[in-house]
C-alpha positions as CSV (number, residue, x, y, z in Angstrom):
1,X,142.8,83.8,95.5
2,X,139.8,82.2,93.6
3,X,136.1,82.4,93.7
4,X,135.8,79.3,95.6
5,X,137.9,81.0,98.1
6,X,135.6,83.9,99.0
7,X,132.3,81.7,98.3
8,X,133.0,79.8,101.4
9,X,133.9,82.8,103.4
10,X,130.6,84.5,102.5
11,X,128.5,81.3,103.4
12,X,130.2,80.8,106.6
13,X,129.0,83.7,107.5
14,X,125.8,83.4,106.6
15,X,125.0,79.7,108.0
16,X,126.2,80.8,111.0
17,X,129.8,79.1,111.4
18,X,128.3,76.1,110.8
19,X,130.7,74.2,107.6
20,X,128.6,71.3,107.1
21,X,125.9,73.1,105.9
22,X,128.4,75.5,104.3
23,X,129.5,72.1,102.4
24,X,125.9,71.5,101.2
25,X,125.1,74.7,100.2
26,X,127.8,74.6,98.3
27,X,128.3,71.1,96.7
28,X,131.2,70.2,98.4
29,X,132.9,68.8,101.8
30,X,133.5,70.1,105.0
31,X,137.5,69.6,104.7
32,X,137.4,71.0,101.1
33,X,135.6,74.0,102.8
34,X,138.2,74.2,105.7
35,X,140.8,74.3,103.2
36,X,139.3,77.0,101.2
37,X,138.9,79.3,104.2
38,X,143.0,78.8,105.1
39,X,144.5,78.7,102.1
40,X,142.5,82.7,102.2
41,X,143.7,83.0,105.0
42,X,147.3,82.3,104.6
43,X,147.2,84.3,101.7
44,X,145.8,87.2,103.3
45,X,148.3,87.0,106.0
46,X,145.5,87.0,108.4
47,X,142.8,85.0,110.5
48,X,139.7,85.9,109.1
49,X,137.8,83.4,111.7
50,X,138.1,83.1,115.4
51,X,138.1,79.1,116.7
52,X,137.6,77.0,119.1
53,X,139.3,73.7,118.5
54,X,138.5,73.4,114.7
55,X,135.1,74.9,115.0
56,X,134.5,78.1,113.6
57,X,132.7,80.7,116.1
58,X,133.3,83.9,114.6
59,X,134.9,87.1,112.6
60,X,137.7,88.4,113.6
61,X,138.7,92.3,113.7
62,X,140.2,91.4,110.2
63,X,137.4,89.5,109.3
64,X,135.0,92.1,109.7
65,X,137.1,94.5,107.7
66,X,137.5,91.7,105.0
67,X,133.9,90.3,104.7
68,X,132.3,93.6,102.6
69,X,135.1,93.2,100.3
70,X,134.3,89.9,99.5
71,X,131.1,90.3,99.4
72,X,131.3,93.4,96.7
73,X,133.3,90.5,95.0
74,X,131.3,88.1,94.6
75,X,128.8,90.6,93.7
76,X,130.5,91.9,90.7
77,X,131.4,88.7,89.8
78,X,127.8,88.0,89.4
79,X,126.9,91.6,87.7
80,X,129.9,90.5,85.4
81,X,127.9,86.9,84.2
82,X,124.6,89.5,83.6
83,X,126.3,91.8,81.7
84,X,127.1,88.6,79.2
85,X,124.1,87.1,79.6
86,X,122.1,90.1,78.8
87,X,123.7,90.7,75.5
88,X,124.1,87.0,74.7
89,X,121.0,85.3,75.6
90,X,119.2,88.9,74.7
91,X,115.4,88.2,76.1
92,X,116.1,84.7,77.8
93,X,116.4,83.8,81.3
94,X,115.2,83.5,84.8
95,X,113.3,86.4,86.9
96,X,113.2,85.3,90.9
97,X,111.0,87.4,92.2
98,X,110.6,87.1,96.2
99,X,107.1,88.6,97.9
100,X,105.0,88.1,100.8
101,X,101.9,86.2,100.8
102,X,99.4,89.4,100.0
103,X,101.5,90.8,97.3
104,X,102.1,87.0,95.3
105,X,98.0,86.7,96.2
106,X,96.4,90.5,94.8
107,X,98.7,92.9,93.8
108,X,101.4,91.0,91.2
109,X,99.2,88.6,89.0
110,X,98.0,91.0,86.6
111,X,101.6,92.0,86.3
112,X,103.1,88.4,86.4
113,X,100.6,87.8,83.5
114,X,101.1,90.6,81.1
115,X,105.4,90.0,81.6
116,X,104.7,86.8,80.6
117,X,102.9,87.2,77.4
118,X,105.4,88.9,76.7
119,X,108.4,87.4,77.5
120,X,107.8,84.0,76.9
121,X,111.5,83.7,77.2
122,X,111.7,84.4,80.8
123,X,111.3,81.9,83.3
124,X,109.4,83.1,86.2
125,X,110.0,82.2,89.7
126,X,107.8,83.3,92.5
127,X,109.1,82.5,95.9
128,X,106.6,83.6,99.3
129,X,107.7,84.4,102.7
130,X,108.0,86.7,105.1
131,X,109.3,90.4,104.8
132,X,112.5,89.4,106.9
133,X,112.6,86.3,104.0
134,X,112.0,88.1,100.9
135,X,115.0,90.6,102.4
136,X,117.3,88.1,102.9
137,X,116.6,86.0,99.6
138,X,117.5,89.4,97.7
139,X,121.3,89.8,100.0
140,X,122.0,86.3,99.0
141,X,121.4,86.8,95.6
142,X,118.1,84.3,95.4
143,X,116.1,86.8,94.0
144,X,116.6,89.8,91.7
145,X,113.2,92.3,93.2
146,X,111.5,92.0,96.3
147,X,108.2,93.1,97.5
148,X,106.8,93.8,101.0
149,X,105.4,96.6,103.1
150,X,107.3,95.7,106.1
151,X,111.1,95.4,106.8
152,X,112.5,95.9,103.3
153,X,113.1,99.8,104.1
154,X,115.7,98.8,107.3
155,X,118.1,97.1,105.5
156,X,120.8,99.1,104.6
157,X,122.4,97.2,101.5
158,X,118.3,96.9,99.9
159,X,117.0,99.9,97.9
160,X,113.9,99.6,99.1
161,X,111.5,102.0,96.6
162,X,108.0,102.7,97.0
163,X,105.4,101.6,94.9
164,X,101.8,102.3,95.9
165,X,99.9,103.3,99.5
166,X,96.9,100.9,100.7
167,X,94.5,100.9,103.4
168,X,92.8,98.4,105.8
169,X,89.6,97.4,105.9
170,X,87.2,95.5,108.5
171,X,85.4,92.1,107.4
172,X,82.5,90.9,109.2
173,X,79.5,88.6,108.6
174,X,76.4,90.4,107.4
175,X,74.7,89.5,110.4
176,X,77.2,91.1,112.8
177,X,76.2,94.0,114.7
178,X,79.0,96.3,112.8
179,X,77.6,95.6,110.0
180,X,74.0,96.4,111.3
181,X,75.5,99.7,112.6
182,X,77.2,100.4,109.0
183,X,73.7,99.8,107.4
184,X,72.1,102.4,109.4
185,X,75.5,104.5,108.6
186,X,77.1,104.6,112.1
187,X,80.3,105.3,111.5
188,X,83.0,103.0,112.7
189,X,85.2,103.9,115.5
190,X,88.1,102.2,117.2
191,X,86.1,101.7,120.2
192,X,83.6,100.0,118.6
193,X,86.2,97.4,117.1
194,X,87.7,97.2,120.7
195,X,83.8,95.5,121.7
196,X,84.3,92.0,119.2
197,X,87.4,89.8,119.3
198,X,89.7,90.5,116.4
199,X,91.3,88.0,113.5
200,X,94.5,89.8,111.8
201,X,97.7,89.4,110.7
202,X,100.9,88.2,112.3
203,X,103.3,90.3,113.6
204,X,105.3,91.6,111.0
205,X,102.8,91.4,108.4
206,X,101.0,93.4,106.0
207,X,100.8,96.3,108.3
208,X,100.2,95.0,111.2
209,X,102.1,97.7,112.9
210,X,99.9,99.9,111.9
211,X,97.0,98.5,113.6
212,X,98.9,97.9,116.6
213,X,100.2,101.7,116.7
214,X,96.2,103.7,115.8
215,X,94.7,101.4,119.1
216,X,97.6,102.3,121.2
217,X,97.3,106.1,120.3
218,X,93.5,105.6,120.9
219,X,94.2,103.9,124.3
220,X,92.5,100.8,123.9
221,X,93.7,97.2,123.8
222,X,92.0,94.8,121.7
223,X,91.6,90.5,122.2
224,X,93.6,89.2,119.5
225,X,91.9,85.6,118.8
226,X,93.5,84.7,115.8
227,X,96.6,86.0,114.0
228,X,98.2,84.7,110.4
229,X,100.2,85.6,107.4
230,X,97.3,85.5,104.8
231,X,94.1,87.5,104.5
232,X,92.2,84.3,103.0
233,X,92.8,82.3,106.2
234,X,91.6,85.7,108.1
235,X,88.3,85.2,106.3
236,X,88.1,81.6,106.5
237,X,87.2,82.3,110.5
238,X,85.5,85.5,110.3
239,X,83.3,83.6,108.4
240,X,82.9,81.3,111.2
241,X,81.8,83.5,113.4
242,X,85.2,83.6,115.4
243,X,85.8,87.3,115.4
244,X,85.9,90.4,113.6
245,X,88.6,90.7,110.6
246,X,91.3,93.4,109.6
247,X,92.7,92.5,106.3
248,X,94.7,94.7,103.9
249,X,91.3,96.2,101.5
250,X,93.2,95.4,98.4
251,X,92.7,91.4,99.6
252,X,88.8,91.7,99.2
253,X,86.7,91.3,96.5
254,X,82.8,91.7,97.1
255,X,82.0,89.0,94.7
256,X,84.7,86.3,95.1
257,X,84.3,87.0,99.4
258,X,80.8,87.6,99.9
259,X,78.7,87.2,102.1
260,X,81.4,88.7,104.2
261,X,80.9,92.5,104.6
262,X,83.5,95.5,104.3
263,X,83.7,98.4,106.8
264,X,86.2,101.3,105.1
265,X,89.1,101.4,108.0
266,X,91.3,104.1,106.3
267,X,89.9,106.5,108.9
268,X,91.0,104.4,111.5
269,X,94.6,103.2,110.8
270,X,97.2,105.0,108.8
271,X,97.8,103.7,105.4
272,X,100.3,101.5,104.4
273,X,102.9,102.0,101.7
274,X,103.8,98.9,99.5
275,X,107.9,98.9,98.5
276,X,110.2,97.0,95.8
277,X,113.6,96.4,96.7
278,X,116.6,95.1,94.5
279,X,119.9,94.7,95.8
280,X,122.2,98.1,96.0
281,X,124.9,97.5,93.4
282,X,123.4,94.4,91.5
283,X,123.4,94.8,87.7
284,X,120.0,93.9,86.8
285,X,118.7,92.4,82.8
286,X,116.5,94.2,80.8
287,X,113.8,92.4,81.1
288,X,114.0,93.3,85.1
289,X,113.4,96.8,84.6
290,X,110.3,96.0,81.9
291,X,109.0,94.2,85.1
292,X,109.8,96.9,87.8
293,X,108.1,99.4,85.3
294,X,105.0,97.3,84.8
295,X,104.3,97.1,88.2
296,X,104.8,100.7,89.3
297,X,104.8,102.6,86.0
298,X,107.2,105.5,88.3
299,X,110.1,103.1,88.4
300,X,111.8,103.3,85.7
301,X,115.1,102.3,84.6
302,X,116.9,105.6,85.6
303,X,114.9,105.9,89.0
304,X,115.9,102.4,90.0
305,X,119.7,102.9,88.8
306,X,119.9,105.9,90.6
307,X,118.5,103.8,93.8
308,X,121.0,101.4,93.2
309,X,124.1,103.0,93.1
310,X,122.7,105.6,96.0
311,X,124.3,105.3,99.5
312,X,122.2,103.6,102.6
313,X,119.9,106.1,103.8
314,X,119.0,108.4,100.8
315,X,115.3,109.3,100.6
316,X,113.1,108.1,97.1
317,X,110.3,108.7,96.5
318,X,107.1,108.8,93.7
């Protein structure tokens, strides 16, 4: 049994049974792959695939049983390299840090600035995406911390900790009649957003649920005209006029966005709560806790740990 071995296992999992791209991923060739996964197999003394012909289609029952255990592997195997490299390149090395789109945008340069300065031995690498991406970049072992308000929470191999709550707010030109009303200190209602067509965030996104679930409570439906992943394409087209914008407030800045106008939404739609997820089980560097702690001061080294090592479902909080 060898590393190779259970490498090609785990990725024909994860590229869906497909071995030529298990072969790229992995710098080698589909037969070298094949061989891999049988020579497991025969070892094993059991068929850790189901076929068709030479295809692969799926796990078997022993399969199923098998894959965790490879995957714990392969993930101690990794903590194992850290553990070295944390004592022997002692300040040195890589940080992959996987976000969404409003977290990389408002919430993490200060952050990614101040690590810097001070660890001008760590290479930074900030990958965007979705929440379902930024999940799945930190089971593969891509990145070391992820951050998102959706998803992370519902995967049950991801200790997903909180990190701060944030609000919504409503953009609008300063000729709109919301902003007239807020002027004269009307106060904003759901039913009052419900009038103007509305420019927000994808499904999935930055809350989105959220804003979904307080007009659904309230009754109302609202015309969606425009929906995307980032709050500065959102204002691009409120500021054309094109409808009435719900960002995340944190992604507005009265000098950098005017003439745009903010209406305070926080009354209107629950808040939000921003989480940081690492891998259950992973053996993080130092300099990944320094991070974590930077960014939300309550996460320290024991509190993560203790994350880390807890089983799915336990409850953390700051």
């Amino acid at each position: 049994m060898n590393f190779q071995q259970l490498r090609s296992v785990r990725e024909a999992v994860r590229q869906g049974f497909n071995l030529t791209t298990v072969a790229e991923v992995l710098h080698t060739s589909q037969p070298g792959v094949s061989r891999q996964i049988r020579e497991l197999e025969d070892e094993l003394g059991v068929e850790i695939f189901v076929r068709a012909g030479k295809r692969l289609t799926g796990l078997t029952a022993p399969g199923h049983s098998v894959l965790p255990i490879v995957e714990r592997l392969l993930l101690e195997a990794d903590n194992l390299k850290r553990a070295g490299d944390n004592y022997a390149a002692e300040g040195r090395g890589v940080l992959s840090i996987a976000a969404t789109h409003s977290q990389a945008r408002y919430a993490l340069p200060p952050v990614v600035r101040d690590f810097s300065a001070a660890h001008p031995g760590v290479e930074l690498r900030l990958q965007q995406g979705s929440p379902r991406q930024v999940a799945e970049a930190l089971l593969s072992g891509e990145a070391d911390i992820g951050v998102a308000t959706e998803a992370l929470a519902g995967y049950a191999d991801l200790a997903a900790l909180p990190c701060y709550q944030w609000t919504h707010t409503v953009i609008v030109p300063p000729t709109h009649a919301l902003a007239e009303e807020a002027r004269r200190g009307v106060p904003l209602t759901l039913g009052a957003l419900a009038r103007f067509p509305i420019i927000t965030y994808e499904s999935g996104y930055t809350g989105r649920s959220h804003i979904d679930e307080a007009f659904q409570r309230a009754g109302l439906s609202f015309k969606l005209v425009l929906s995307a992943m980032d709050a500065d394409v959102i204002k691009t087209y409120v500021d054309l006029g094109m409808g009435v914008g719900i960002i995340a407030a944190i992604a507005y800045d009265e000098t950098r966005d005017a003439p745009l106008l903010a209406i305070d939404a926080r009354h209107l739609i629950a808040s939000n709560m921003t989480r940081l997820a690492v891998r259950r089980g992973s053996l993080l560097r130092d300099y990944v806790y320094g991070f974590i702690e930077s960014f939300a001061p309550p996460l320290t080294r024991a509190v993560v740990q203790r994350a880390s090592n807890a089983g799915p479902g336990a409850d953390f909080t700051i």
